[in-house]
C-alpha positions, 0 to 999 in steps of 0.5 A: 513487463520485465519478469518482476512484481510490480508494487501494486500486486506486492501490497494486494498479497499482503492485504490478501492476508490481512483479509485471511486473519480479519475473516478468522477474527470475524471482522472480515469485509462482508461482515463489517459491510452487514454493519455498515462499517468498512476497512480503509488503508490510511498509509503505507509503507513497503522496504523491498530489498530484491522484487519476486521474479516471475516464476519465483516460489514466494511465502506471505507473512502477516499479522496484527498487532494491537489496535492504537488510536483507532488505528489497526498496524499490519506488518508483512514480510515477504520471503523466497522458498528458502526463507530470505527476506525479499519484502518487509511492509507495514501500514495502517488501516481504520474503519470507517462508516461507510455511509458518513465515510469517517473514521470510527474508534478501535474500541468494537466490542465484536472485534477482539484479538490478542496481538501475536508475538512477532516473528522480527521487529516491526517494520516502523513508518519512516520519517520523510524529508520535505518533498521538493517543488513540484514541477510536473503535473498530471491527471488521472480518471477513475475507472470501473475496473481501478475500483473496489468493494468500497466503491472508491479507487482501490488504494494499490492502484495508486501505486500504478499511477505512480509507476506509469509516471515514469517511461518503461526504459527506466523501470527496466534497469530501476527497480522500486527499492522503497515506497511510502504513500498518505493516503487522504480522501477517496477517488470516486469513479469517473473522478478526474485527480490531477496530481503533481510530481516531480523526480529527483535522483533516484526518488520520486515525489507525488502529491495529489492535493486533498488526495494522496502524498506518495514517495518512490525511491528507486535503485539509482544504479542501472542494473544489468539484471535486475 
């Protein structure tokens, strides 16, 4: 609305990419759905120094590293055409069964890779402070077009429901400057999720019990052109 990127679609191009390498790995999403298996965002999270601008000319990094605890840790970096870091973000997927829909172990003898030497120091995920009582409440229905491949409510979309919890006028001098989202069970289609939140300063806490937890921190300053 205001000639920046929202959230949401930083986070898809990032999975964008890490769709491109499991693809070069052979473990891209049709091929584990042949397996009955799919890839599952556990958590997330995204440290933007200046959000990409309409029209802005942007280089996506991605890469792999080792899988741990069945778990799979992706780091992305973002940059502008002359190489500045504008998004560094990390999160970590598992795979899942998807018809009993639980997490299964790292160790596929049909997924092999060998970690690539890091452009720069992983991006760790943050400790968080206590969220404070939540005050606010809300609720959300699934829709149709929110859902993915999956057949659940596609993890980016959260990031919108978080960002339309706040007036347009607010995100227009108060750019997302942090996130960080748990993500615990899947939102069905047609699924009713009510959620509570509540905003302090310049950071906003969202829990959505059984469902999702989720911190935004926002530029406290008002910018003039941000």
């Amino acid at each position: 609305m205001f000639g920046r990127m929202r959230p949401s679609v930083i986070m898809g191009l990032f999975q964008d990419g890490s769709g491109a390498v499991l693809n070069n790995l052979g473990a891209g999403i049709r091929t584990t759905a042949d397996k009955g298996l799919i890839w599952v965002v556990a958590r997330m999270a995204c440290d933007i120094l200046r959000t990409p601008r309409c029209e802005e000319r942007i280089i996506v990094l991605t890469w792999l590293e080792s899988a741990r605890l069945g778990m799979y840790p992706w780091q992305y970096r973002m940059e502008d055409a002359q190489g500045n870091t504008l998004v560094r973000a990390t999160a970590s997927w598992v795979i899942s069964d998807a018809e009993k829909r639980t997490m299964l172990s790292s160790q596929f003898p049909w997924l092999t890779y060998d970690a690539p030497e890091p452009p720069e120091p992983p991006m760790k995920h943050p400790v968080l402070l206590k969220a404070p009582e939540f005050t606010e409440h809300s609720q959300r229905c699934v829709t149709y077009s929110e859902t993915d491949m999956n057949g659940h409510l596609t993890n980016t979309r959260y990031l919108d429901w978080v960002c339309d919890l706040l007036e347009p006028d607010y995100h227009r001098v108060h750019p997302i400057r942090f996130l960080w989202v748990d993500y615990r069970a899947e939102s069905l289609p047609g699924e009713e999720v009510p959620f509570d939140w509540v905003k302090e300063k310049d950071i906003l806490w969202c829990r959505a019990n059984g469902k999702f937890n989720a911190m935004f921190r926002f530029c406290e300053t008002e910018l003039t052109n941000p």
